[in-house]
C-alpha positions as CSV (number, residue, x, y, z in Angstrom):
1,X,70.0,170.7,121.3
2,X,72.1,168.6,119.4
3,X,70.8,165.5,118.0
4,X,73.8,162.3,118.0
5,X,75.1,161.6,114.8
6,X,74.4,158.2,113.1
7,X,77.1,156.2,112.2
8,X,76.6,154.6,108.9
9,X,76.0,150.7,109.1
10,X,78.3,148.0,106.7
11,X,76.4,147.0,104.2
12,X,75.3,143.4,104.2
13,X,77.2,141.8,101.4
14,X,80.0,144.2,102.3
15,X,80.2,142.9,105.7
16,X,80.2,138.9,104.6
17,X,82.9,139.7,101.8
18,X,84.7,140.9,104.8
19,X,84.2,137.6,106.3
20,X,86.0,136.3,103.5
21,X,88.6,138.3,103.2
22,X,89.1,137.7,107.2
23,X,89.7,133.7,106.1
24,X,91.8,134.3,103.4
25,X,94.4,136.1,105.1
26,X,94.4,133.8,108.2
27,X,94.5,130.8,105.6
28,X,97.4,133.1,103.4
29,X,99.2,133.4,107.2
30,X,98.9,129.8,107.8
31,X,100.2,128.9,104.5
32,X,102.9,131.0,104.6
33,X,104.1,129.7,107.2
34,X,103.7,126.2,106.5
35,X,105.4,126.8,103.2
36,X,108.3,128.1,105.3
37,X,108.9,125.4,107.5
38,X,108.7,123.3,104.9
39,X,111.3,125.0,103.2
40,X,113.4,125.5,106.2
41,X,113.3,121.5,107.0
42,X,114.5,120.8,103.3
43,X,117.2,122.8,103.2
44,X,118.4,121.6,106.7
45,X,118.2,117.9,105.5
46,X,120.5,118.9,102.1
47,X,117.3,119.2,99.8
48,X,117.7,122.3,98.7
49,X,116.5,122.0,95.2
50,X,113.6,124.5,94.1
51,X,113.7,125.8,97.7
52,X,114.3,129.8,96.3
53,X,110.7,129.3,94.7
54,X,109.0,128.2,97.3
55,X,110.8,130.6,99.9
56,X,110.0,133.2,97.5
57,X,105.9,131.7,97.5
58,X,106.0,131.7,101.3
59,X,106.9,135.1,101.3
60,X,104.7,136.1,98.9
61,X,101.8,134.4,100.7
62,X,102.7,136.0,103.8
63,X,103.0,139.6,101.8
64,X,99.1,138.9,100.4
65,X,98.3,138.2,104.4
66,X,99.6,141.4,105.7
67,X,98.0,143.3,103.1
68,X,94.1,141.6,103.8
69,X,94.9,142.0,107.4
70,X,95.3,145.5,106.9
71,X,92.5,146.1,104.7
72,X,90.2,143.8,107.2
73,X,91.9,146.2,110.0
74,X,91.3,149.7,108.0
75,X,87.7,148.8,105.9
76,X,85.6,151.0,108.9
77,X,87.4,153.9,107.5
78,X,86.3,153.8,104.4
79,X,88.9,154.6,102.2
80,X,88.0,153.4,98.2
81,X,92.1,152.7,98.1
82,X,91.0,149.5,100.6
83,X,88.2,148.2,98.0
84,X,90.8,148.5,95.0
85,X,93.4,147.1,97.1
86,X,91.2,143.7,98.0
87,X,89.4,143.6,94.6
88,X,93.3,143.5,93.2
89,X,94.3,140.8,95.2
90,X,91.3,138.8,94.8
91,X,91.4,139.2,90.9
92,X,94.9,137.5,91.0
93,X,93.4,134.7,93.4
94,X,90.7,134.2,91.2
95,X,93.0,133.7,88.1
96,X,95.4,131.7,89.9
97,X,92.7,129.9,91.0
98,X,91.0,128.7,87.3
99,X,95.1,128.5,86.5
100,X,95.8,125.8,88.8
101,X,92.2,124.3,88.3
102,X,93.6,124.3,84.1
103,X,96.7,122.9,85.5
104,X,95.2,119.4,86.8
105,X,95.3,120.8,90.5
106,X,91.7,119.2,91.1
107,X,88.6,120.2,93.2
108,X,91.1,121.6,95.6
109,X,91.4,124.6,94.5
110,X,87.5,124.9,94.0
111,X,86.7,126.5,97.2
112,X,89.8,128.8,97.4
113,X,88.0,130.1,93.8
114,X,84.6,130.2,95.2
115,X,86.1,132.2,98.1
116,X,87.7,134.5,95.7
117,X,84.6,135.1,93.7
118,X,82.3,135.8,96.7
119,X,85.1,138.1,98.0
120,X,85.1,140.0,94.9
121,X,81.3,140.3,94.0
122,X,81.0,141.6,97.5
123,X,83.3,144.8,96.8
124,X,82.3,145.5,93.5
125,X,79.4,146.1,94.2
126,X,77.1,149.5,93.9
127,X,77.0,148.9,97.5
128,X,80.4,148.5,98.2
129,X,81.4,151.2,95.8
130,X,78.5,153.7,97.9
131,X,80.0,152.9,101.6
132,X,84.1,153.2,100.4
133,X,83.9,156.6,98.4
134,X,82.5,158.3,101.5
């Protein structure tokens, strides 16, 4: 008789780091998108100045998006090259983060670096570390 195998359960902090990286590439979509129509509307309307930056932002945003969809999509197969991918991204949203926080952007970019930091903490841990190298 065969006994059914157990499949391994998400750890906690693991799971609610996913969480987070669920909102930040809904929020990265949202933005993209946003910063596209924006964009678009300018340059219709002759305002065309600094629009190849900010089409080039959008883009980017929406790049980040597809890349924490995936990793929110793929994380149950728990592939290590997901956990470096999201600690990567989440480094450089972290720094841009306390950048634009330097810069005199306010306590508006407070929670998007709270976010970041929970995010990260949550896949670098021993825990997260344990569940993606198996």
């Amino acid at each position: 008789m065969t006994t059914p195998s157990v499949k391994a359960q998400m750890p906690r902090n693991v799971r609610l780091a996913l969480v987070g990286v669920w909102v930040q590439a809904v929020l990265n979509l949202a933005a993209g998108f946003l910063l596209l129509a924006v964009v678009n509307d300018a340059v219709d309307h002759g305002r065309d100045e600094g629009a190849g930056l900010l089409r080039f932002v959008a883009v980017l945003s929406l790049l980040i998006a597809g890349a924490l969809l995936l990793c929110g999509v793929f994380a149950g197969r728990r592939s290590n090259g997901i956990r470096v991918t999201v600690i990567v991204i989440e480094a450089l949203s972290l720094l841009s983060g306390v950048l634009g926080l330097f810069q005199g952007g306010g306590v508006g970019v407070v929670p998007s670096i709270a976010l970041a930091f929970v995010v990260l903490r949550g896949f670098s841990s021993a825990e997260a570390r344990n569940w993606f190298d198996q």
